[in-house]
TORKOLRO-922206 format. One record per residue (C-alpha): residue number from 1; z, x negated, y. Coordinates in Angstrom, 2 decimals, padded with zeros to 5 digits. Example, Ala and Ser with C-alpha at 12.3 -4.5 7.8 and 13.67 -1.06 7.14 Angstrom:
BEGIN
<r><n>1</n><up>007.80</up><east>-012.30</east><north>-004.50</north></r>
<r><n>2</n><up>007.14</up><east>-013.67</east><north>-001.06</north></r>
END
This chain:
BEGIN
<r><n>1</n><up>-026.10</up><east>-005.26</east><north>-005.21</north></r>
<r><n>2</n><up>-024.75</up><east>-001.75</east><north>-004.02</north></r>
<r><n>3</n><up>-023.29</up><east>000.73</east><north>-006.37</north></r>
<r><n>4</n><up>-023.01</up><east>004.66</east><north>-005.27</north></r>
<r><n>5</n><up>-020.88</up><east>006.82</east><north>-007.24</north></r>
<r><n>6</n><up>-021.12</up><east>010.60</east><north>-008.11</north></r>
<r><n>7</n><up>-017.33</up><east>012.61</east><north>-007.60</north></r>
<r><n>8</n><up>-017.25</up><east>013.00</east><north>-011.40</north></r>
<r><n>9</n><up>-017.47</up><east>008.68</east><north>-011.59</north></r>
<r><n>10</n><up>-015.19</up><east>008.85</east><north>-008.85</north></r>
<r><n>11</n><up>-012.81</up><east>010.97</east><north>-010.36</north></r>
<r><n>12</n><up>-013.35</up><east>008.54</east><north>-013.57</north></r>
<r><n>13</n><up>-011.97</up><east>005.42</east><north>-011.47</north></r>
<r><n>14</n><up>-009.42</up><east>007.22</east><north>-009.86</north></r>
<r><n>15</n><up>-007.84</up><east>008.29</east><north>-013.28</north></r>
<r><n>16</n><up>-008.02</up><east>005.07</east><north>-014.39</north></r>
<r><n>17</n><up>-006.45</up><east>002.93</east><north>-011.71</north></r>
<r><n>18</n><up>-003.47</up><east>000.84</east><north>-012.88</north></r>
<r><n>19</n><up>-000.46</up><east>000.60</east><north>-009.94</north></r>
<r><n>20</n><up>000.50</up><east>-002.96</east><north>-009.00</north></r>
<r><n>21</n><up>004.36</up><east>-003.42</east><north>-008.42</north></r>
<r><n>22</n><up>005.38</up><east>-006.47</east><north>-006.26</north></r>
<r><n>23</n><up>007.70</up><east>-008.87</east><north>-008.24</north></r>
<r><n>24</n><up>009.91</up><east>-009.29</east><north>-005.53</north></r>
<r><n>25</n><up>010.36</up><east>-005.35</east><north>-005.21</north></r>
<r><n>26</n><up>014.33</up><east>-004.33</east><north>-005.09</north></r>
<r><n>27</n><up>015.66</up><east>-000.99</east><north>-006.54</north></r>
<r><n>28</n><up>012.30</up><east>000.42</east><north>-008.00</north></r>
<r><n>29</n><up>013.56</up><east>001.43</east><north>-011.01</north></r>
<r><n>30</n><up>012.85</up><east>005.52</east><north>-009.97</north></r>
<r><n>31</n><up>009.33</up><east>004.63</east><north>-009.29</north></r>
<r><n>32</n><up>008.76</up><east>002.95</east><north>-012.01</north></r>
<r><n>33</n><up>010.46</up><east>005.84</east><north>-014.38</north></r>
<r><n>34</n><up>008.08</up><east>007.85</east><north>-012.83</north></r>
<r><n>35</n><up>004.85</up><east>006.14</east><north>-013.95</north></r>
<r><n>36</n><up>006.45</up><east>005.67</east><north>-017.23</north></r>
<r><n>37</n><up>007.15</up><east>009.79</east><north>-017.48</north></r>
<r><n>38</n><up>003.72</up><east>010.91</east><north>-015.90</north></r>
<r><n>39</n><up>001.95</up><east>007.89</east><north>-017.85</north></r>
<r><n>40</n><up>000.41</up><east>005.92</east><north>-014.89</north></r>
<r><n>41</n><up>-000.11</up><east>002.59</east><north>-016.21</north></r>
<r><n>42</n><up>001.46</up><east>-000.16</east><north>-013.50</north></r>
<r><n>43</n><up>001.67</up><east>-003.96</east><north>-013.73</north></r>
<r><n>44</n><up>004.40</up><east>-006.00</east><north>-012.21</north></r>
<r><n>45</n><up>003.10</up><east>-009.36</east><north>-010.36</north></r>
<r><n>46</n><up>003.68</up><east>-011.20</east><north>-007.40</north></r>
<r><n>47</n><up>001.55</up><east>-009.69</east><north>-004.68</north></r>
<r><n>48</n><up>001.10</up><east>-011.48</east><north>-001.15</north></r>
<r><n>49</n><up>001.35</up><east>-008.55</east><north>000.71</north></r>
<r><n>50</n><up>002.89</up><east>-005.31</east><north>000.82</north></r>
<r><n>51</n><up>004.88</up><east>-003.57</east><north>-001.89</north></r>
<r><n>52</n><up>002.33</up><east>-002.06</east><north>-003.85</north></r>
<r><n>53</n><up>-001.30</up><east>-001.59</east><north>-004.29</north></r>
<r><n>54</n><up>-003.75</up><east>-001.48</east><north>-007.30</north></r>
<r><n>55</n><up>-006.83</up><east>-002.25</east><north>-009.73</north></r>
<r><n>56</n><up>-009.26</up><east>-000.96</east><north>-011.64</north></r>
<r><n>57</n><up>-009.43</up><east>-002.06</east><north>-015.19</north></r>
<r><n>58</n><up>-012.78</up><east>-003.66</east><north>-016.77</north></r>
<r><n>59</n><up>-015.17</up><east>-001.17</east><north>-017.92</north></r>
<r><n>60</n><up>-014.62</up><east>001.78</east><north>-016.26</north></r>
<r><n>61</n><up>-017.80</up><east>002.24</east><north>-014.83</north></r>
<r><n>62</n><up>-021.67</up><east>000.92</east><north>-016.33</north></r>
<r><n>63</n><up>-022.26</up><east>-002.61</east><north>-014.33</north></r>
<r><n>64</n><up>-018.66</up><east>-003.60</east><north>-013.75</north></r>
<r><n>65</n><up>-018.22</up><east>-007.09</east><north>-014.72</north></r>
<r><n>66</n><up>-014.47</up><east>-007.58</east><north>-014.41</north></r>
<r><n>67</n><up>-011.48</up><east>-006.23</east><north>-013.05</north></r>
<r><n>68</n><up>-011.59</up><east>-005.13</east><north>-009.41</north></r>
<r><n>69</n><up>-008.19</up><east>-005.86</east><north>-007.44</north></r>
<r><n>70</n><up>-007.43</up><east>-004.09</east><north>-004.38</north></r>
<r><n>71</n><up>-004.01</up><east>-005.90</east><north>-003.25</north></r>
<r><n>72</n><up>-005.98</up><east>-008.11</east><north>-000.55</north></r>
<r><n>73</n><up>-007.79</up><east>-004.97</east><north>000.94</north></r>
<r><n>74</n><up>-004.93</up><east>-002.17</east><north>000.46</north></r>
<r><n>75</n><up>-000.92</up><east>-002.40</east><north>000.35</north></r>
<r><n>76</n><up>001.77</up><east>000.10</east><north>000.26</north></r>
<r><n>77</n><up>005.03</up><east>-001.76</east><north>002.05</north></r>
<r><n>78</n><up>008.27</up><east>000.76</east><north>001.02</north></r>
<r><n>79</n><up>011.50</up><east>000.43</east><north>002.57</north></r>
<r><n>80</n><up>014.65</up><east>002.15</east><north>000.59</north></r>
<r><n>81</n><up>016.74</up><east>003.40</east><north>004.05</north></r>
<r><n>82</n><up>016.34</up><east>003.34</east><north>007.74</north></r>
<r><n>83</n><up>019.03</up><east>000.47</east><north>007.85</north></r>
<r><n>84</n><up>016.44</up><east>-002.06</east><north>005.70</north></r>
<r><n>85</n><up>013.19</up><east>-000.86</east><north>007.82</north></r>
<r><n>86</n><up>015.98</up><east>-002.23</east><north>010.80</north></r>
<r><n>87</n><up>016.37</up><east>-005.33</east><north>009.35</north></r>
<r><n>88</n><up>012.75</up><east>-006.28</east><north>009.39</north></r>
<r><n>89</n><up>013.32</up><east>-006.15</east><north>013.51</north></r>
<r><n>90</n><up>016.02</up><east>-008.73</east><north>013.42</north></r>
<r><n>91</n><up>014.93</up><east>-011.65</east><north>015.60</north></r>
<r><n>92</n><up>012.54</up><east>-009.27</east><north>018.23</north></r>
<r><n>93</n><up>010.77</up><east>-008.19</east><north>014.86</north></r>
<r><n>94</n><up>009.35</up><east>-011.73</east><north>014.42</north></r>
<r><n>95</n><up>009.49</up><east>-011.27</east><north>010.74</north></r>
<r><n>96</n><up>007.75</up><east>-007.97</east><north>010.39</north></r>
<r><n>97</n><up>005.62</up><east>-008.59</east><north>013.30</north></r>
<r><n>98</n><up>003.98</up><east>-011.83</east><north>011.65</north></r>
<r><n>99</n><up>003.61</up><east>-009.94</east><north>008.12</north></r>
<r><n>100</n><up>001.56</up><east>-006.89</east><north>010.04</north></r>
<r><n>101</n><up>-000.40</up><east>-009.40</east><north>011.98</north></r>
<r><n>102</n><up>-001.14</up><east>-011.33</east><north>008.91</north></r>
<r><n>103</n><up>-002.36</up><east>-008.23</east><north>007.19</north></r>
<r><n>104</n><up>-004.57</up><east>-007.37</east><north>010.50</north></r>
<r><n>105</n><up>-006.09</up><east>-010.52</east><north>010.40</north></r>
<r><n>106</n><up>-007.53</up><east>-010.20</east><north>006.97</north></r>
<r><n>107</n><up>-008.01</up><east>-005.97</east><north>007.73</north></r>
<r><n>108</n><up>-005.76</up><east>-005.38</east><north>004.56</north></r>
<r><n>109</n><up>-005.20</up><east>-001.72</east><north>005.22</north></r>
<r><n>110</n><up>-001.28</up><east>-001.06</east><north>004.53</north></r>
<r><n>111</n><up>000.83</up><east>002.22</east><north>004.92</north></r>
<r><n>112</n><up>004.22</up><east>002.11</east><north>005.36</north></r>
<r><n>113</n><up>006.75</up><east>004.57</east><north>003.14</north></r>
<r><n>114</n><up>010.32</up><east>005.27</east><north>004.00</north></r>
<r><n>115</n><up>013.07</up><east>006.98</east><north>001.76</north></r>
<r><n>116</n><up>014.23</up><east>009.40</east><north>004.25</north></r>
<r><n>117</n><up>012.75</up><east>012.59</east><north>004.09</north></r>
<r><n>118</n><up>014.50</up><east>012.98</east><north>007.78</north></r>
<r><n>119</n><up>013.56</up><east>009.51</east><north>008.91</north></r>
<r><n>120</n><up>012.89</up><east>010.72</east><north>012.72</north></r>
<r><n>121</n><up>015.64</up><east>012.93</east><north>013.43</north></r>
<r><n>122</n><up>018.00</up><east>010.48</east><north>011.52</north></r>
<r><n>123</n><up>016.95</up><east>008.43</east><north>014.21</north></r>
<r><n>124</n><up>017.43</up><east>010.25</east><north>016.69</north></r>
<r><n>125</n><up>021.03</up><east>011.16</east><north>015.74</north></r>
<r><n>126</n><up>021.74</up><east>007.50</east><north>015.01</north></r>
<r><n>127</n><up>022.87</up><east>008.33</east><north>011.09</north></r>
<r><n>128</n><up>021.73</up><east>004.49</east><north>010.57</north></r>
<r><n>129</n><up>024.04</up><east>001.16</east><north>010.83</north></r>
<r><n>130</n><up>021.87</up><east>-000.91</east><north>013.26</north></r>
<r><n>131</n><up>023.32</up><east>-001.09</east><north>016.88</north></r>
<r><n>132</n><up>020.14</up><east>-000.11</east><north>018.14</north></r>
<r><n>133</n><up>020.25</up><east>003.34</east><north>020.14</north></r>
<r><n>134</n><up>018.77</up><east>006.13</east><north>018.80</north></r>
<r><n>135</n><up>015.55</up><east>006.68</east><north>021.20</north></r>
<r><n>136</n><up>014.63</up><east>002.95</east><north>021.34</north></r>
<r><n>137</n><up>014.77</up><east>002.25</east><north>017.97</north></r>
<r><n>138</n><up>012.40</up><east>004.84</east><north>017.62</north></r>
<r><n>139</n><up>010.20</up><east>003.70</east><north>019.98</north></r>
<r><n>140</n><up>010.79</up><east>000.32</east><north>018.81</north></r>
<r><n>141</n><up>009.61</up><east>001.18</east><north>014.75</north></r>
<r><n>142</n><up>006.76</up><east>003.23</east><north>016.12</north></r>
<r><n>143</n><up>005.19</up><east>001.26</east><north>019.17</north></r>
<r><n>144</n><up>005.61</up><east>-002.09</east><north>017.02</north></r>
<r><n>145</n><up>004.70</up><east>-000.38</east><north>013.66</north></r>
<r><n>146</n><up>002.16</up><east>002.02</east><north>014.19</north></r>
<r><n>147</n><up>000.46</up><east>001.72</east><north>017.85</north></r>
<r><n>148</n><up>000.55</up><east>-001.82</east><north>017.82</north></r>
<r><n>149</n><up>-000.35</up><east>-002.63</east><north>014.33</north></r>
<r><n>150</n><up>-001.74</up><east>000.86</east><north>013.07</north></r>
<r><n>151</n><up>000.00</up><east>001.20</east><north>009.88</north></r>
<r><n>152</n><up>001.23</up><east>004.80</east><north>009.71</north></r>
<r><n>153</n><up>004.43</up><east>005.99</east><north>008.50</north></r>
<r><n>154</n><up>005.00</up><east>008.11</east><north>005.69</north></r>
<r><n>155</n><up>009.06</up><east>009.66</east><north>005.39</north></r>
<r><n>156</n><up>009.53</up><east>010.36</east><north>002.08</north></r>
<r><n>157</n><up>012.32</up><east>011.73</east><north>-000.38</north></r>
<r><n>158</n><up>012.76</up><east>009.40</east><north>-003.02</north></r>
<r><n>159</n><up>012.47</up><east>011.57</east><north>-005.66</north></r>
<r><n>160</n><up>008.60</up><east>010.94</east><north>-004.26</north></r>
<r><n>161</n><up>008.01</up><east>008.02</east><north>-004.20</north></r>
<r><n>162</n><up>006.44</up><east>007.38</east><north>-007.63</north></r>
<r><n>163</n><up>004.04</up><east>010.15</east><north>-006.95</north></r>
<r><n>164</n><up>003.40</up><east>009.38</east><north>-003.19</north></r>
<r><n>165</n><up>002.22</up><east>005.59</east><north>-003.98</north></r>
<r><n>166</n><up>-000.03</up><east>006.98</east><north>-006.92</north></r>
<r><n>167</n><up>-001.60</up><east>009.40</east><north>-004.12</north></r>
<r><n>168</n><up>-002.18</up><east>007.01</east><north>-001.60</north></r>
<r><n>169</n><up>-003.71</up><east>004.63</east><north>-004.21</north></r>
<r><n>170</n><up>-005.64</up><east>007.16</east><north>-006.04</north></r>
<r><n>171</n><up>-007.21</up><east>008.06</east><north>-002.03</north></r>
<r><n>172</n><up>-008.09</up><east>005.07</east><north>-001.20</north></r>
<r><n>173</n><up>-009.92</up><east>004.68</east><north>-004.20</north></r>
<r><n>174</n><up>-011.79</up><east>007.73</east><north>-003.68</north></r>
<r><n>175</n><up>-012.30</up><east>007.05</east><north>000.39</north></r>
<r><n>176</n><up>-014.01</up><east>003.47</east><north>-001.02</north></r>
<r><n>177</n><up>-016.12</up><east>004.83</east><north>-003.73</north></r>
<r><n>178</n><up>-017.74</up><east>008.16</east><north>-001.95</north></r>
<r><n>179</n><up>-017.97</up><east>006.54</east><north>001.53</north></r>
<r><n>180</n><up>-018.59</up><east>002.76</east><north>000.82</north></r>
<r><n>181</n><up>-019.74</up><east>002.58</east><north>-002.74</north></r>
<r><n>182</n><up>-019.45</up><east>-000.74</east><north>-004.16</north></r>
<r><n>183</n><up>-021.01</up><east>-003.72</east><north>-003.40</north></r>
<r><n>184</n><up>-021.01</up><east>-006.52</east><north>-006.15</north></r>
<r><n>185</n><up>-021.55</up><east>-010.17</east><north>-004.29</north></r>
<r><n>186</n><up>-024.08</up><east>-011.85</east><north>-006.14</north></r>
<r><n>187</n><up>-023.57</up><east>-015.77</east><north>-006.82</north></r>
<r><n>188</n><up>-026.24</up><east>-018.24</east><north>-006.16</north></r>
<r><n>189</n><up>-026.85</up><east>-020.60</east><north>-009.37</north></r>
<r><n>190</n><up>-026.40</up><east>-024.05</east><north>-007.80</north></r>
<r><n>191</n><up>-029.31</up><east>-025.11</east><north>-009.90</north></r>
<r><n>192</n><up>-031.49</up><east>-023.07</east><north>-007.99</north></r>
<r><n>193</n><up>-030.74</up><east>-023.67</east><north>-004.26</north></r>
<r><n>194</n><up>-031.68</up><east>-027.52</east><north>-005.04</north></r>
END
């Protein structure tokens, strides 16, 4: 079964998304203030991948049977400095390397936001920790990062991140709903297939 959506349902689902916060996630407590002042609803959990990501609550739109998570089909994956996005290239990047490919394999879409609103030319003028050199560890984060894996990079102040990760979610919602609709898997009665 395929559901389409008119922009004033869409609008609906995006309003009514609720964030998903990672367990595991360090030194959120900005971000979360900022869905607790602008009155996003969020849910902490353990999520498999990424940072962040999201769900729509039961009953938001006629036909919907139960909640609808997007955390295996959309991530946010936020790093809090340059010098932590640098750590994740420790060991030739193994680490970060097997999470992106992990994510690739199962097309979980994931964007990638840094607390640096200068991130590039902070790299370029080496105001970091890492021994790396200014110009490869550029090339390094965005060869690795973005050509090779395609996740795109998003500097941000941190002031911004709150309302950046309700964004993102809130557009991916509405790039699903207008351009995919929604298609509701239907499940064969045993009983029957006898």
């Amino acid at each position: 079964m395929r559901y389409k959506f008119t922009d004033t349902e869409i609008k609906k689902i995006e309003n009514s998304i609720v964030i998903l916060c990672d367990t595991r996630e360090k030194e959120s407590t900005h971000i979360l203030s900022y869905f607790e002042k602008h009155n996003i609803p969020y849910q902490i959990q353990k999520l498999d991948y990424g940072d962040y990501s999201f769900k729509v609550p039961l009953g938001v739109f006629k036909g919907q049977q139960r909640e609808i998570y997007f955390d295996r089909e959309y991530v946010i994956e936020r790093k809090a400095s340059i010098d932590e996005l640098v750590g994740n290239f420790a060991d030739q990047g193994a680490r970060i390397k097997k999470e992106l490919a992990h994510m690739n394999k199962y097309r979980i879409r994931c964007d990638l936001l840094v607390e640096n609103p200068n991130f590039e030319l902070d790299i370029l003028r080496e105001n970091y920790r890492s021994q790396y050199k200014g110009e490869s560890l550029y090339n390094r984060i965005y060869k690795t990062i973005q050509a090779e894996y395609g996740v795109p990079i998003f500097p941000q102040q941190k002031s911004m991140m709150g309302f950046k990760i309700e964004k993102l979610c809130k557009s991916y919602v509405y790039a699903k709903f207008k351009h995919e609709g929604w298609i509701e898997e239907e499940i064969e009665d045993e009983g029957l297939s006898k």
